[in-house]
DSSP file (Angstrom, degrees, kcal/mol; ACC not computed):
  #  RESIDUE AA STRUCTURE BP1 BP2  ACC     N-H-->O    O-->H-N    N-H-->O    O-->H-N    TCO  KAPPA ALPHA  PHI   PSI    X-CA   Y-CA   Z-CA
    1    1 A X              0   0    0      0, 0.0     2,-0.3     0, 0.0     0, 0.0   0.000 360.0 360.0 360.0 138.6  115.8  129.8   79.4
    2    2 A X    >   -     0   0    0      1,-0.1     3,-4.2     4,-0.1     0, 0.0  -0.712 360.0-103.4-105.9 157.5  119.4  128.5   79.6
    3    3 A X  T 3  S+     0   0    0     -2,-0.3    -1,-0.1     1,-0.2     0, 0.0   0.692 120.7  44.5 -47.6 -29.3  120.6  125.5   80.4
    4    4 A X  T 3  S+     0   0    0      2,-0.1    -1,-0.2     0, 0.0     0, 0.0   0.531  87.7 122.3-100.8  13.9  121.8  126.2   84.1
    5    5 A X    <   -     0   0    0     -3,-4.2     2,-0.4     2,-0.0     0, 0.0  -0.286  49.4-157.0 -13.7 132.7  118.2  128.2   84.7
    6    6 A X        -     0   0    0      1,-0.2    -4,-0.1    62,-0.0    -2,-0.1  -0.922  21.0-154.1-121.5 156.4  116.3  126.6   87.6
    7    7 A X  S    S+     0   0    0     -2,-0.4    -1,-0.2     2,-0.0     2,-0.1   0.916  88.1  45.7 -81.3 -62.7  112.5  127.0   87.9
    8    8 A X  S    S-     0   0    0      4,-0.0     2,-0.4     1,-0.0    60,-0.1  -0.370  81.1-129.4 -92.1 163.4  112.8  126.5   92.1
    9    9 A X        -     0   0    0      2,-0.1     2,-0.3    -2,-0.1    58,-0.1  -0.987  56.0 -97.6 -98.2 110.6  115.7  128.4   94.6
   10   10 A X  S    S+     0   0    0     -2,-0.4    56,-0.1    56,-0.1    57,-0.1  -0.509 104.0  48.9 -83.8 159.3  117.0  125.4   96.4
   11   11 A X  S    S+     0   0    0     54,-1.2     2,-0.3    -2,-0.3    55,-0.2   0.558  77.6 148.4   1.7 125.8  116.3  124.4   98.8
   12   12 A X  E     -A   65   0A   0     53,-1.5    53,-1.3    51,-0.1     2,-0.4  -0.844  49.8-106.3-155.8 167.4  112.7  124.4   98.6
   13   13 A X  E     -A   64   0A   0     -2,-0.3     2,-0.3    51,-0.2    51,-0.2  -0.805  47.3-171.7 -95.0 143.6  109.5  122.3  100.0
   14   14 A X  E     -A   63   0A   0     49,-0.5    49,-1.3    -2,-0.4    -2,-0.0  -0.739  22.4-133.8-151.3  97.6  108.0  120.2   97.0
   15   15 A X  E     -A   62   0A   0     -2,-0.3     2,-0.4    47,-0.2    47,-0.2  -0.125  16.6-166.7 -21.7 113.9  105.1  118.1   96.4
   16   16 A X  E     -A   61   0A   0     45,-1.8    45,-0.9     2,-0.0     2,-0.3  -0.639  10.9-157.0-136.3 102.8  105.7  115.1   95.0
   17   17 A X  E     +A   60   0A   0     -2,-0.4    71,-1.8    71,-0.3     2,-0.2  -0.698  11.5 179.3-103.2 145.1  102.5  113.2   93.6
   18   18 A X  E     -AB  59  87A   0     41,-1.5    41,-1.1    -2,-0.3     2,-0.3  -0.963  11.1-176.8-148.7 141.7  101.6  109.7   92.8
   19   19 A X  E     +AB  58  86A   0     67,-1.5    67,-1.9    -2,-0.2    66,-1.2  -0.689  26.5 132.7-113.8 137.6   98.7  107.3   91.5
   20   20 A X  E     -A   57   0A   0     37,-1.7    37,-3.1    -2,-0.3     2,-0.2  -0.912  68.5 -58.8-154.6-157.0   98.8  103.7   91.3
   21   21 A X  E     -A   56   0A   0     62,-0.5    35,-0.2    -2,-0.3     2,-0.2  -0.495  66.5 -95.8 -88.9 157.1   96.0  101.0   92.5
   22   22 A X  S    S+     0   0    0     33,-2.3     2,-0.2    -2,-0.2    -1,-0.1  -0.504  72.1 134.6 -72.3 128.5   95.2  101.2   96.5
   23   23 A X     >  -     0   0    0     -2,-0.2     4,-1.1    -3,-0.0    -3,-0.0  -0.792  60.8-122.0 178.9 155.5   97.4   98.6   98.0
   24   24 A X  H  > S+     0   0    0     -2,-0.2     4,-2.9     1,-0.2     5,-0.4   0.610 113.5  56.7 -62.7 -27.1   99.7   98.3  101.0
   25   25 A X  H  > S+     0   0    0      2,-0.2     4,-1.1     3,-0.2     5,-0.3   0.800 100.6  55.2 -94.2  -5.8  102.4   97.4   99.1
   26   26 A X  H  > S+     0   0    0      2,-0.2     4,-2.0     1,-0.2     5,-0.3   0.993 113.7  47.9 -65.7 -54.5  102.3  100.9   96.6
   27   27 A X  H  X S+     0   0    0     -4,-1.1     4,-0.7     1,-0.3    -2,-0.2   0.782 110.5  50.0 -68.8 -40.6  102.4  102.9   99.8
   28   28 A X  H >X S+     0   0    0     -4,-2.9     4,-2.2     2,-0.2     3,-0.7   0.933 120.2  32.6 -74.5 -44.3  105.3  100.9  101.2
   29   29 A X  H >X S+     0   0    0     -4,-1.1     3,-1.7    -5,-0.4     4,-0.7   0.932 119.1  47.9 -69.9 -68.3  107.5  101.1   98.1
   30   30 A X  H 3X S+     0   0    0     -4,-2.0     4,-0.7    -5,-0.3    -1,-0.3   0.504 112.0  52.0 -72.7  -1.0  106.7  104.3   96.9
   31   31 A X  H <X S+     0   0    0     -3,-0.7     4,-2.7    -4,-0.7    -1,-0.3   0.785 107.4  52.2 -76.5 -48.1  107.1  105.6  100.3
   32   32 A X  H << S+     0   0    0     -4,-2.2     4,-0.2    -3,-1.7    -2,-0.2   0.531 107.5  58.8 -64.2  -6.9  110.8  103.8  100.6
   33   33 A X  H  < S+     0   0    0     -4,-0.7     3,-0.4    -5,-0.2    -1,-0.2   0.962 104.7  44.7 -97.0 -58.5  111.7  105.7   97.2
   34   34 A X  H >X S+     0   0    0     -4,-0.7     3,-2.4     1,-0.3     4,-1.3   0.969 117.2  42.7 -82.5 -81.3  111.2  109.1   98.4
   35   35 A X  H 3X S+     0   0    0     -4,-2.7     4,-1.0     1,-0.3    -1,-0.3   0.785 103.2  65.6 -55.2 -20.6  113.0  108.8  101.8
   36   36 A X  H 34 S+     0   0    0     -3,-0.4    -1,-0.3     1,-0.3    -2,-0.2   0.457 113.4  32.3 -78.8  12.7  115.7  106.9  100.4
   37   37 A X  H <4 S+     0   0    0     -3,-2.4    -1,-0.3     2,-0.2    -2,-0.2   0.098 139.3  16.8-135.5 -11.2  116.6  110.2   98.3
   38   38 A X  H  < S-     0   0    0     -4,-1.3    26,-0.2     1,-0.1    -3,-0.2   0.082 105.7-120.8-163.5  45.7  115.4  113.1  101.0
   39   39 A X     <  -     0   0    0     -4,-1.0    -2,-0.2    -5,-0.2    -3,-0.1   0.208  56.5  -3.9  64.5 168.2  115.1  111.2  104.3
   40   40 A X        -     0   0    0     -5,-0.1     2,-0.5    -4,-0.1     0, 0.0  -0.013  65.5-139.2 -30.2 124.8  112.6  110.4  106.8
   41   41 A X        -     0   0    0     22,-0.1     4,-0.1     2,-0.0     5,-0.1  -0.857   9.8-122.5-120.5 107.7  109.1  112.0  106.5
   42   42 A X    >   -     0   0    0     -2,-0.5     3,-1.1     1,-0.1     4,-0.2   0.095  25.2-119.8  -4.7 129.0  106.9  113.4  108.8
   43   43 A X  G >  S+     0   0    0      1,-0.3     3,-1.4     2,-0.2    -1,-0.1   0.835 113.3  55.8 -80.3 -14.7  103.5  111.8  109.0
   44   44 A X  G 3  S+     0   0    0      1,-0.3    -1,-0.3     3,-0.0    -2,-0.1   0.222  94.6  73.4 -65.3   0.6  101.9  115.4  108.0
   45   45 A X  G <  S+     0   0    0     -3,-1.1    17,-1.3    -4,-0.1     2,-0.5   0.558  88.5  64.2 -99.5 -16.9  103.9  115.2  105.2
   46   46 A X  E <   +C   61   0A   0     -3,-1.4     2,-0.3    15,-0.2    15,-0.1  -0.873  55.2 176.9-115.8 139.4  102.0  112.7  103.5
   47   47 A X  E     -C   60   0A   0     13,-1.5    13,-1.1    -2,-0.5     2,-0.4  -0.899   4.6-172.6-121.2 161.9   98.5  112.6  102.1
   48   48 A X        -     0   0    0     -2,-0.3     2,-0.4    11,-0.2    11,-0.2  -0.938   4.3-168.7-166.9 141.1   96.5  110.4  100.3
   49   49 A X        -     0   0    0      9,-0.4     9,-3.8    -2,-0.4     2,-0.2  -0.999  18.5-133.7-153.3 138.5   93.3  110.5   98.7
   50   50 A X  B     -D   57   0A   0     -2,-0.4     2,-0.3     7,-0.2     7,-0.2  -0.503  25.0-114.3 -83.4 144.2   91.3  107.6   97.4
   51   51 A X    >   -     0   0    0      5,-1.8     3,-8.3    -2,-0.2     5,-0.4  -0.662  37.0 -92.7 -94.3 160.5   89.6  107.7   94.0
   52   52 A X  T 3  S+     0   0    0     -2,-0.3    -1,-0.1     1,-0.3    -2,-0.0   0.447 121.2  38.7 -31.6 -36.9   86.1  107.6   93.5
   53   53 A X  T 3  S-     0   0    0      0, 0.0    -1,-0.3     0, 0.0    -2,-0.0   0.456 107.0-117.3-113.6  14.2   85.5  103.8   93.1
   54   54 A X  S <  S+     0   0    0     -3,-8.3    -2,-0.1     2,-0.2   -32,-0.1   0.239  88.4 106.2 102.2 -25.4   88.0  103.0   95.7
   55   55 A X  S    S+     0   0    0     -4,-0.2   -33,-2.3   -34,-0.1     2,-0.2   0.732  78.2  45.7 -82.8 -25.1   90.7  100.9   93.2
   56   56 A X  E     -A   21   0A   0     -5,-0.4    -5,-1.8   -35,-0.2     2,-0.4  -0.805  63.4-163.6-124.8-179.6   93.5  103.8   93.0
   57   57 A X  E     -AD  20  50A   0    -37,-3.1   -37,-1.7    -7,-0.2     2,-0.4  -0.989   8.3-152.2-156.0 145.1   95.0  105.8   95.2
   58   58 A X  E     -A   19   0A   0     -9,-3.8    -9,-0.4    -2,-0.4   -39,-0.2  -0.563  14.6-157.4-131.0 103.7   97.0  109.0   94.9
   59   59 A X  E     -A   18   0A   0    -41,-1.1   -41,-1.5    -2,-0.4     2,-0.4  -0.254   4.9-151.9 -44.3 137.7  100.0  110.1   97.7
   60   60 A X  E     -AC  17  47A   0    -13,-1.1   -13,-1.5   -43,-0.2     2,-1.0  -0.993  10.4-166.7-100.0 110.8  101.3  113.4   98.3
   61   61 A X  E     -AC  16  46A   0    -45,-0.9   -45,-1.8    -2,-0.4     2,-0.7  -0.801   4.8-163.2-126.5 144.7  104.8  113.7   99.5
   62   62 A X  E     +A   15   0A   0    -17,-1.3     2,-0.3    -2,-1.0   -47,-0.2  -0.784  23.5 162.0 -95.9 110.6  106.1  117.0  100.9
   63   63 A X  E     -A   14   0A   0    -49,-1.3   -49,-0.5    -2,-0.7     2,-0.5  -0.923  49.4-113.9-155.4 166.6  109.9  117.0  101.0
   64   64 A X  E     -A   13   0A   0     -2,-0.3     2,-0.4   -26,-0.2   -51,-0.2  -0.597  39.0-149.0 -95.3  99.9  112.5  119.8  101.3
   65   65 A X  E     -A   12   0A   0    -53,-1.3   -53,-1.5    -2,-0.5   -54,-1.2  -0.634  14.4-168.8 -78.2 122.4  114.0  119.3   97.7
   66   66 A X        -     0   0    0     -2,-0.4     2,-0.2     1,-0.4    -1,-0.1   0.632  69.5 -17.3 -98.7  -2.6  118.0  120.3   98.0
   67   67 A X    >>  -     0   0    0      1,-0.1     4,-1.2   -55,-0.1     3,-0.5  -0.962  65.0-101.1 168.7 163.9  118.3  120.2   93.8
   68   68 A X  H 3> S+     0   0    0     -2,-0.2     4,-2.1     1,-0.2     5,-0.2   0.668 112.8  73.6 -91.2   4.3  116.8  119.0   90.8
   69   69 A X  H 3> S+     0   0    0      2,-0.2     4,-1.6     1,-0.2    -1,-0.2   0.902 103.2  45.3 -34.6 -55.3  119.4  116.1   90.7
   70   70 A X  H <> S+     0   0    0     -3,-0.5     4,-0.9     2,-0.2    -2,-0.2   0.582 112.9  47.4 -98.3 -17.3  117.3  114.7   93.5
   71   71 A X  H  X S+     0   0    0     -4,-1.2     4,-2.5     2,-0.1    -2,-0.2   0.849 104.2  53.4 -88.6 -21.5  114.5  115.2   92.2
   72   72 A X  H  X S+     0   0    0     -4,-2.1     4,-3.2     2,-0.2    -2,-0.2   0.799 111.7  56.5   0.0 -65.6  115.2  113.9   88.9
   73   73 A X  H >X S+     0   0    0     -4,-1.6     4,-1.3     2,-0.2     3,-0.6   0.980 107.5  43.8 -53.2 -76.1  116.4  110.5   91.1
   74   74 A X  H >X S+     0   0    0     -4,-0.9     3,-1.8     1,-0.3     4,-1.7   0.878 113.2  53.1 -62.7 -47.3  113.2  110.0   92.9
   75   75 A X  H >X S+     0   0    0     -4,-2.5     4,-1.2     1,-0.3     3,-0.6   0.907 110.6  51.7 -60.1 -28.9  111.2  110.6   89.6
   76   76 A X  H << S+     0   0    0     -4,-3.2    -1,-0.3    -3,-0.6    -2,-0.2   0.855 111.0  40.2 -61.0 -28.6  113.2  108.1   88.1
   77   77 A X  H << S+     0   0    0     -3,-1.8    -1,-0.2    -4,-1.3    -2,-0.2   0.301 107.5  59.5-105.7  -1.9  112.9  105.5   90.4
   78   78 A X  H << S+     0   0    0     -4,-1.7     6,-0.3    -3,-0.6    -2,-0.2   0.540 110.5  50.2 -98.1  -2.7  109.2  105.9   91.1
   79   79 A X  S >< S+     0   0    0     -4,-1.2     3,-0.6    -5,-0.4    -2,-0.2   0.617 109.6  46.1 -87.5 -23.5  108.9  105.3   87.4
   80   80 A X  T 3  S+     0   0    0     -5,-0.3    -3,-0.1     1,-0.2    -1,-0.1   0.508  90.4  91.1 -97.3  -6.7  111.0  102.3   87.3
   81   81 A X  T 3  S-     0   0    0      1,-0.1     2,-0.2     3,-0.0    -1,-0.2   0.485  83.8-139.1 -85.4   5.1  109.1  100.8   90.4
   82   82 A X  S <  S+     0   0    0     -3,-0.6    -1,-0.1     2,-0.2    -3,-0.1   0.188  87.4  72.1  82.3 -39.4  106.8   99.2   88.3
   83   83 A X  S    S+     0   0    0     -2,-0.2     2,-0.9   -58,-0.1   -62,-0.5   0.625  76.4  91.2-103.4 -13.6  103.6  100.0   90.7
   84   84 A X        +     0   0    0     -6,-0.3   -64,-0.2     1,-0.2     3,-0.2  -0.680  44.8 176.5 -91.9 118.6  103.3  103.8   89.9
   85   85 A X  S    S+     0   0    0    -66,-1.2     2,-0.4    -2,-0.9    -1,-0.2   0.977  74.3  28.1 -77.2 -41.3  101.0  105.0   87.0
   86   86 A X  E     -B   19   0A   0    -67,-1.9   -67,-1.5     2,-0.0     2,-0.3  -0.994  55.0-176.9-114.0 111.0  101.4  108.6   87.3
   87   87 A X  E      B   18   0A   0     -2,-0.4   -69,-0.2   -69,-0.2   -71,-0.0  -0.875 360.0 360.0 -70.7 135.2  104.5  110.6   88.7
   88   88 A X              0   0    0    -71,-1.8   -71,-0.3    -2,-0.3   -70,-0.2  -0.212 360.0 360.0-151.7 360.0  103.4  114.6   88.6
Protein backbone atom coordinates (compact mmCIF):
# COMPACT_ATOMS: atom_id res chain seq x y z
CA UNK A 1 0.00 0.00 0.00
CA UNK A 2 1.28 3.51 -0.74
CA UNK A 3 1.60 6.17 1.29
CA UNK A 4 -1.55 8.27 0.12
CA UNK A 5 -3.71 4.76 0.21
CA UNK A 6 -6.72 5.06 2.56
CA UNK A 7 -8.36 2.00 4.13
CA UNK A 8 -11.99 4.18 4.44
CA UNK A 9 -13.69 6.55 1.44
CA UNK A 10 -14.27 9.68 3.43
CA UNK A 11 -16.49 10.55 4.63
CA UNK A 12 -17.51 7.59 6.45
CA UNK A 13 -19.42 6.56 9.89
CA UNK A 14 -16.73 5.20 12.44
CA UNK A 15 -16.76 3.61 15.64
CA UNK A 16 -14.60 4.84 17.96
CA UNK A 17 -14.01 2.70 21.14
CA UNK A 18 -12.84 3.32 24.68
CA UNK A 19 -12.13 1.53 28.15
CA UNK A 20 -11.09 3.16 31.19
CA UNK A 21 -12.59 2.67 34.95
CA UNK A 22 -16.54 3.52 35.24
CA UNK A 23 -16.66 7.13 36.44
CA UNK A 24 -18.52 10.23 35.58
CA UNK A 25 -15.74 12.00 34.92
CA UNK A 26 -14.20 9.31 31.92
CA UNK A 27 -17.53 9.78 30.19
CA UNK A 28 -17.40 13.55 30.53
CA UNK A 29 -13.92 14.00 29.15
CA UNK A 30 -13.71 11.39 26.77
CA UNK A 31 -17.02 12.51 25.53
CA UNK A 32 -15.64 16.38 25.18
CA UNK A 33 -12.66 14.90 23.09
CA UNK A 34 -14.64 13.34 20.44
CA UNK A 35 -17.08 16.30 19.83
CA UNK A 36 -14.47 18.71 20.01
CA UNK A 37 -13.00 17.09 16.72
CA UNK A 38 -16.48 15.89 14.87
CA UNK A 39 -19.19 17.88 16.70
CA UNK A 40 -22.21 17.19 18.68
CA UNK A 41 -23.37 13.53 19.11
CA UNK A 42 -26.49 12.08 19.06
CA UNK A 43 -27.52 10.15 22.09
CA UNK A 44 -27.89 6.90 19.84
CA UNK A 45 -24.61 7.42 18.91
CA UNK A 46 -23.11 6.38 22.01
CA UNK A 47 -22.97 3.06 23.88
CA UNK A 48 -21.49 1.84 26.77
CA UNK A 49 -21.18 -1.36 28.24
CA UNK A 50 -19.99 -2.17 31.69
CA UNK A 51 -17.47 -4.89 32.48
CA UNK A 52 -18.18 -7.86 34.36
CA UNK A 53 -17.20 -6.71 37.94
CA UNK A 54 -18.62 -3.34 37.37
CA UNK A 55 -14.94 -1.24 37.82
CA UNK A 56 -14.43 -0.42 33.91
CA UNK A 57 -16.41 0.76 31.34
CA UNK A 58 -16.11 0.78 27.62
CA UNK A 59 -17.89 3.73 25.18
CA UNK A 60 -18.73 3.43 21.70
CA UNK A 61 -18.74 6.61 19.68
CA UNK A 62 -20.29 6.69 16.22
CA UNK A 63 -19.13 9.76 14.29
CA UNK A 64 -19.15 10.66 10.53
CA UNK A 65 -15.18 10.68 10.18
CA UNK A 66 -14.38 13.46 7.28
CA UNK A 67 -10.41 12.10 7.17
CA UNK A 68 -7.87 10.23 8.92
CA UNK A 69 -6.30 13.58 10.09
CA UNK A 70 -9.31 13.73 12.43
CA UNK A 71 -9.15 10.73 13.40
CA UNK A 72 -5.59 10.59 14.13
CA UNK A 73 -6.51 13.93 16.44
CA UNK A 74 -9.10 12.39 18.53
CA UNK A 75 -6.90 9.21 19.00
CA UNK A 76 -4.31 11.35 20.07
CA UNK A 77 -5.91 13.23 22.53
CA UNK A 78 -7.93 10.41 24.11
CA UNK A 79 -4.50 8.94 24.70
CA UNK A 80 -3.08 11.92 26.19
CA UNK A 81 -6.21 12.37 28.44
CA UNK A 82 -4.75 10.44 31.08
CA UNK A 83 -8.21 8.48 31.97
CA UNK A 84 -8.33 6.24 28.87
CA UNK A 85 -6.67 2.65 28.94
CA UNK A 86 -7.58 1.38 25.63
CA UNK A 87 -8.24 3.53 22.35
CA UNK A 88 -9.37 0.72 19.46
Amino acid sequence: MSGGDELFDFPTEFPIKVMGRDSESFRTLTLAIVERHAGPLAAESISERHSSGGKFLALTYTIRAESRAQLDRIYQDLTDSGVVLVAL
